[in-house]
C-alpha positions in Angstrom: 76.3 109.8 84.4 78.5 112.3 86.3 82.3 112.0 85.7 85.4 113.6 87.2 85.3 116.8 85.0 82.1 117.9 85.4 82.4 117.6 89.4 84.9 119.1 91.9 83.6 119.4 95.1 83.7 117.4 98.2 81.6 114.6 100.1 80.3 117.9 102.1 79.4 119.1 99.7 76.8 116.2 98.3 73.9 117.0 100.5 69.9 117.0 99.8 68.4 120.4 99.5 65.1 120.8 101.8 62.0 119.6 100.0 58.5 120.3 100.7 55.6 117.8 99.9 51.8 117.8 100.3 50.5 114.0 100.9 47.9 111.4 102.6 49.9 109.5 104.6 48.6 106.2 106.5 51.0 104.2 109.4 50.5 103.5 112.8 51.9 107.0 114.1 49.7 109.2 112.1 46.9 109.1 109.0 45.8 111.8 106.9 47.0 114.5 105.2 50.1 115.9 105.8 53.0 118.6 105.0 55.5 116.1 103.9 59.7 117.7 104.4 62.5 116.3 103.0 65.0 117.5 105.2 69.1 116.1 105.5 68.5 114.3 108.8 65.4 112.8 107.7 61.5 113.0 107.4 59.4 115.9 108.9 55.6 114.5 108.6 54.3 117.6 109.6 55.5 117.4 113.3 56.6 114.1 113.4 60.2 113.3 112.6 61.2 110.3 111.4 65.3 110.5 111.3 67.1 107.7 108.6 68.7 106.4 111.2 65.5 104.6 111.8 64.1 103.6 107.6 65.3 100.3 106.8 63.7 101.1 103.1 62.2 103.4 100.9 60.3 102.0 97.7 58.0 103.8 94.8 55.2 102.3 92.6 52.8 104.5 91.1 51.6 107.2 93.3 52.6 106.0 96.3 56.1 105.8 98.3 56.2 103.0 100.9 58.7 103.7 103.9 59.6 100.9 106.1 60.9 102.1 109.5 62.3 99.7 113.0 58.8 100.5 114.0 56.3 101.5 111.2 55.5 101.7 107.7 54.5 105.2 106.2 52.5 105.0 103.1 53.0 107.6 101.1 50.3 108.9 98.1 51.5 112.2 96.6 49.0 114.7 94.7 49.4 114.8 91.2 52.4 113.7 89.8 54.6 114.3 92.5 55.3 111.0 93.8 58.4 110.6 91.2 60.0 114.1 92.6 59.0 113.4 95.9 61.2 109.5 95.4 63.9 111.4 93.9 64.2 114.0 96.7 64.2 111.3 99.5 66.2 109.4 98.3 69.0 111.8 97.4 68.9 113.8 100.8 68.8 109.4 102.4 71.9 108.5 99.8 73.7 111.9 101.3 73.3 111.2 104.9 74.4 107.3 104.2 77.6 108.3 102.2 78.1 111.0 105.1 77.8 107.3 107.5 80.2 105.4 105.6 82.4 107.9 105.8 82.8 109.1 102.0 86.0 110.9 101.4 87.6 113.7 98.2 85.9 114.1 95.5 83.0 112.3 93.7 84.6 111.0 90.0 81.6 109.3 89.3 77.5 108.7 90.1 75.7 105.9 88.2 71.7 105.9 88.6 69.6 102.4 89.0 72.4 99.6 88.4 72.0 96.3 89.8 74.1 95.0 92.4 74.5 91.4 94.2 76.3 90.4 96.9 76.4 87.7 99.7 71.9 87.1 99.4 71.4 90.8 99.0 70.3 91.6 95.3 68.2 94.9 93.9 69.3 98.5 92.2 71.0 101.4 93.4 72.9 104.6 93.1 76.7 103.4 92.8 79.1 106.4 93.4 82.9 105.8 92.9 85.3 108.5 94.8 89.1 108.6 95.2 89.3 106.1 97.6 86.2 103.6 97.3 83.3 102.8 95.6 80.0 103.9 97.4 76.7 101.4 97.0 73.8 103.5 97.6 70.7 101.4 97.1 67.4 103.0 98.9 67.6 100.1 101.8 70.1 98.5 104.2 71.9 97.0 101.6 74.7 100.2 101.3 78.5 99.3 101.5 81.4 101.4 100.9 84.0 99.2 98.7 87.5 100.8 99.7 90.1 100.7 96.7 93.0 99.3 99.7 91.2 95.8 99.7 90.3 94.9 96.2 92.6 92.5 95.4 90.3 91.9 91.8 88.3 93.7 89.5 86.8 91.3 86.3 85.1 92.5 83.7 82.6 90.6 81.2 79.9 91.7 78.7 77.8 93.2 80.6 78.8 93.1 84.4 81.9 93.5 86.6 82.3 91.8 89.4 84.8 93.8 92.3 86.4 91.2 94.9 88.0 91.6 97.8 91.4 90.2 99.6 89.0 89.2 102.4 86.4 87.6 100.6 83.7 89.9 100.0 82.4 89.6 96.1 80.5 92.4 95.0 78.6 92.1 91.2 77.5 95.0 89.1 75.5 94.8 86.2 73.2 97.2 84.1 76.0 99.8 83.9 75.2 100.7 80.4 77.7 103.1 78.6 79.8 104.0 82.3 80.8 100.4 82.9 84.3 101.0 81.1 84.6 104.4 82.7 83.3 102.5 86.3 86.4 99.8 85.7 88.6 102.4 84.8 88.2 104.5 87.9 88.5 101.6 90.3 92.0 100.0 88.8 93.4 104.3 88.6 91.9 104.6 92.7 93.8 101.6 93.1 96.9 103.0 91.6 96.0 106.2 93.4 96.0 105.0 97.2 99.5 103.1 95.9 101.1 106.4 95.6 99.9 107.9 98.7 100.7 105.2 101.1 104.2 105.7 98.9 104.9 108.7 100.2 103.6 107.8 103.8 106.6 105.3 103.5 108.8 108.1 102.2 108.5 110.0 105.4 109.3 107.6 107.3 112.5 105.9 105.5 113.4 109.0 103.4 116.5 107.0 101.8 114.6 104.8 100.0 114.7 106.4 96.4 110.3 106.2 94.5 110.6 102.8 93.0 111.3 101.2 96.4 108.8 103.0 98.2 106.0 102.2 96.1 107.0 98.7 96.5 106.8 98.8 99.9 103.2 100.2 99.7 102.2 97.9 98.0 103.5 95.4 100.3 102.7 97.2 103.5 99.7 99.8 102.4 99.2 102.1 104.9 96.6 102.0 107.5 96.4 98.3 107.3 97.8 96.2 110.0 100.5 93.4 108.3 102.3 90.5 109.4 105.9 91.0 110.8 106.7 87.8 109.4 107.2 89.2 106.2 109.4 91.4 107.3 112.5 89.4 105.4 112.1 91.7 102.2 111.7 95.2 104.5 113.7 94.8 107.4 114.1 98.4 107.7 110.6 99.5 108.0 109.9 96.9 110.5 113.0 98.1 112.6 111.4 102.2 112.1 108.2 101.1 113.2 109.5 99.3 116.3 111.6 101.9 116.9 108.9 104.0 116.9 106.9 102.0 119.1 109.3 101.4 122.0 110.1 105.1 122.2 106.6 105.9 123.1 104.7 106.5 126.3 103.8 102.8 125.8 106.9 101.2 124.8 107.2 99.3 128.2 104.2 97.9 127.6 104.6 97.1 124.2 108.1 95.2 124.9 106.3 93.1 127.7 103.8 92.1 125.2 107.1 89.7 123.8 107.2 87.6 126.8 103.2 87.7 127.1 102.4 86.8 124.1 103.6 84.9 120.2 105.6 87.6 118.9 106.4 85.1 115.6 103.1 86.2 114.2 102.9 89.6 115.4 101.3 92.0 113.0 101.8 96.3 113.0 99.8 98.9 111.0 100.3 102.9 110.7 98.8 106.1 109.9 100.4 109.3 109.1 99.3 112.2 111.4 100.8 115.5 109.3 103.3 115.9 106.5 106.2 115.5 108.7 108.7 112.7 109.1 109.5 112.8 112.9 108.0 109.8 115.1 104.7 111.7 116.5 103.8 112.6 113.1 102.5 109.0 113.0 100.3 106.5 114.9 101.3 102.8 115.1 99.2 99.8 116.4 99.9 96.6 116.8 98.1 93.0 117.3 100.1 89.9 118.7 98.1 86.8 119.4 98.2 84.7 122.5 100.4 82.1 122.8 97.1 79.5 122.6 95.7 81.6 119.6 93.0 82.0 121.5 93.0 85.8 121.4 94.1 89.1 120.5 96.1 92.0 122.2 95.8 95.5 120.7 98.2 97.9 121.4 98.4 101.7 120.2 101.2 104.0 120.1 99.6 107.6 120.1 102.1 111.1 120.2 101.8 111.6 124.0 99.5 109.2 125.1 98.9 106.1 126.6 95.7 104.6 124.9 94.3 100.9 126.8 95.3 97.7 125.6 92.0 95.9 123.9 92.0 92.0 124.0 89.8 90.0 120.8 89.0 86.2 120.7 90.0 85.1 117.8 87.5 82.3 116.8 90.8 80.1 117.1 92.3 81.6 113.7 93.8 84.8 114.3 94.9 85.3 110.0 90.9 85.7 109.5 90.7 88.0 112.5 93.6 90.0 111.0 91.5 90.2 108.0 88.5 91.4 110.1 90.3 93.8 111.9 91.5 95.2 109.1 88.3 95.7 107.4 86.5 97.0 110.5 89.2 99.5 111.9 89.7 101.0 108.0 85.7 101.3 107.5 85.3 103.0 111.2 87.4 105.4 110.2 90.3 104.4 112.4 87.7 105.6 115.4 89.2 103.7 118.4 86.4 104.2 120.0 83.6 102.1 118.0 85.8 98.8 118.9 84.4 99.0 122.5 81.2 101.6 122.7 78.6 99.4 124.8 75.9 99.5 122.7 73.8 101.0 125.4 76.3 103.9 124.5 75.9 103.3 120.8 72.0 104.2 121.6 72.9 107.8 122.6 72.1 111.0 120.3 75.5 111.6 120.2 76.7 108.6 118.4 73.4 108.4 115.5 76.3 108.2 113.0 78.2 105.2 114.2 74.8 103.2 115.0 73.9 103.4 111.3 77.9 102.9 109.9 77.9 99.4 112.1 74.4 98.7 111.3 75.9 98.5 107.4 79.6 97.3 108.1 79.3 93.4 108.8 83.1 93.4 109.5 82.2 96.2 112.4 79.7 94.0 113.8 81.8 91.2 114.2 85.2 92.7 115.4 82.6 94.3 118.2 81.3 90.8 118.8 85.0 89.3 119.4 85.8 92.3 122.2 86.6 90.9 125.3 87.7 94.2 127.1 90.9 96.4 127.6 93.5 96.8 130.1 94.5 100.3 131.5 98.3 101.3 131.7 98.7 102.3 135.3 101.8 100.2 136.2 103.6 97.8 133.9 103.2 95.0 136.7 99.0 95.4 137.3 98.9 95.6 133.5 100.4 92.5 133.1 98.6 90.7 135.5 95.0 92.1 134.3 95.9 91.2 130.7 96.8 87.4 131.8 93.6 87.7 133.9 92.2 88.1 130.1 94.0 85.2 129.0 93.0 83.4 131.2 97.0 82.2 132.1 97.5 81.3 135.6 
């Protein structure tokens, strides 16, 4: 176990250490003895590089570690008694590129070694890591997921397992916890707690008259970073009317006032993310989803500090609450990264975007928000906008 006051540094800062391993080695690229390196992007069989972008598992019995990759398996038998260090090292230098992936952020409070998780079919052990804002599943396969605090809308505890749900859906089980499974509970209902406050003081800079009690309320409400439903605006009609406010003073409030007459502005939905510590309308970024008038699909709209960004259109799959859900889930585990809703995934295959190819390849919510993209709609003049983004509702 490693708690919160035995550890104070960073997600950086939880990175493998190059190891060096002597082995036999047998898989379709290579067999025979080889200089085995652990290093933080991946495996070094002596020349041969196999990056973890491309292991799907890593497993240990014995002597031997078995490494499945998208195109091989690498049998691994390790001289003497190395094969346990040799396990250990990969898979702490595999769990600290992952947790880079996903997109860890603060500190580390806690690291729990070889509990068993279950989720959708997906069942086996892993290293379960629990930082300020989310809990991290690390197991040594495809399996990983990063839990954030924002969405748990549950967390049950029996005997001998807790089980962590989500406002969307998404059940996640852990059992085998041993002595940390109080201390495991207890960090996720404090991160809870903790995100409540922040997003508080989000909502204090932009309606500094409300006095703590009422802003805290709000967040919880309206937590920041997640896009909401106008309709419930009734309790909170003056955040709806900042945020607006905010929105049709931008370089795409035009746009975004067309969108009324466009589209079902009853079921309209707005999200938000503080850019700095100041109150002033760029220190934020605002987006907003309204569905067509059919239900049919989804207009995205963001209001950037100086910028016009593109309008992205969604299907909906003809229930545009459960894309709201999906959005949500996607946009928050991408990091708020724009870009990842409508990469081709020929671009996805590039060098340069390693990263976001394994974050999608373990965000389900990722995959399908990308799978619902129907395209986006430049702003060069209010009246070809409007006609493109019909085009992509198919209105006549």
């Amino acid at each position: 176990m490693l708690e919160e006051e035995n550890n104070d540094h960073n997600d950086q800062e939880i990175t493998s250490s190059t190891s060096l391993f002597k082995a036999m080695v047998a898989s379709e690229a290579l067999t025979g003895e080889s200089h085995v390196t652990v290093d933080d992007e991946g495996l070094f069989f002596d020349d041969l590089f196999v990056p973890y972008g491309r292991v799907l598992s890593i497993s240990y019995e014995d002597v031997t570690v078995d490494i499945t990759t998208q195109d091989d398996m690498f049998r691994v038998d390790l001289v003497g008694d190395m094969a346990g260090p040799f396990f250990k090292a990969l898979c702490e230098s595999f769990n600290a590129k992952i947790q880079k992936v996903l997109l860890a952020r603060g500190r580390m409070l806690l690291e729990m070694r070889g509990p068993d998780y279950a989720y959708e079919d997906r069942v086996g052990y892993a290293c379960v890591r629990v930082f300020e804002d989310a809990v991290m599943l690390l197991p040594p396969n495809m399996d990983a997921r990063r839990i954030p605090f924002v969405f748990v809308s549950n967390v049950k505890e029996d005997a001998d397992r807790v089980i962590v749900s989500l406002a969307n859906g998404e059940r996640y089980t852990f059992s085998d916890l041993g002595d940390d499974q109080s201390t495991f509970v207890r960090l996720i209902r404090e991160g809870i707690q903790r995100m409540q406050k922040l997003f508080a003081v989000s909502i204090g800079k932009l309606l500094p008259k409300l006095n703590h009690e009422q802003r805290v309320l709000v967040a919880r409400v309206f937590p920041e970073g997640i896009c909401f439903p106008l309709v419930s605006k009734a309790p909170f009609p003056e955040l709806v009317a900042r945020l607006e406010g905010i929105f049709r003073k931008s370089d795409v409030g035009v746009y975004y006032d067309r969108m009324f007459s466009l589209l079902d502005e009853n079921k309209r939905a707005m999200g938000f993310k503080s850019l700095s510590t100041k109150g002033d309308d760029a220190s934020f970024v605002l987006w907003s989803l309204f569905p067509s008038l059919d239900g049919r699909y989804a207009v995205l709209e963001f209001a950037y500090p100086n910028e016009r960004a593109a309008t992205y259109v969604f299907d909906t799959d003809g229930d545009f609450d459960r894309f709201l859900m999906t959005f949500n889930r996607a946009f928050e585990s991408a990091g708020f990264n724009r870009e990842l809703l409508y990469l081709s995934d020929e671009e996805l295959l590039l060098p340069s975007h390693t990263n976001n190819r394994m974050l999608l390849r373990r965000t389900p919510s990722l995959q399908k928000l990308r799978a619902l993209y129907r395209g986006r709609v430049v702003h060069r003049s209010l009246k070809s906008w409007s006609e493109r983004l019909l085009a992509f509702l198919e209105v006549e």
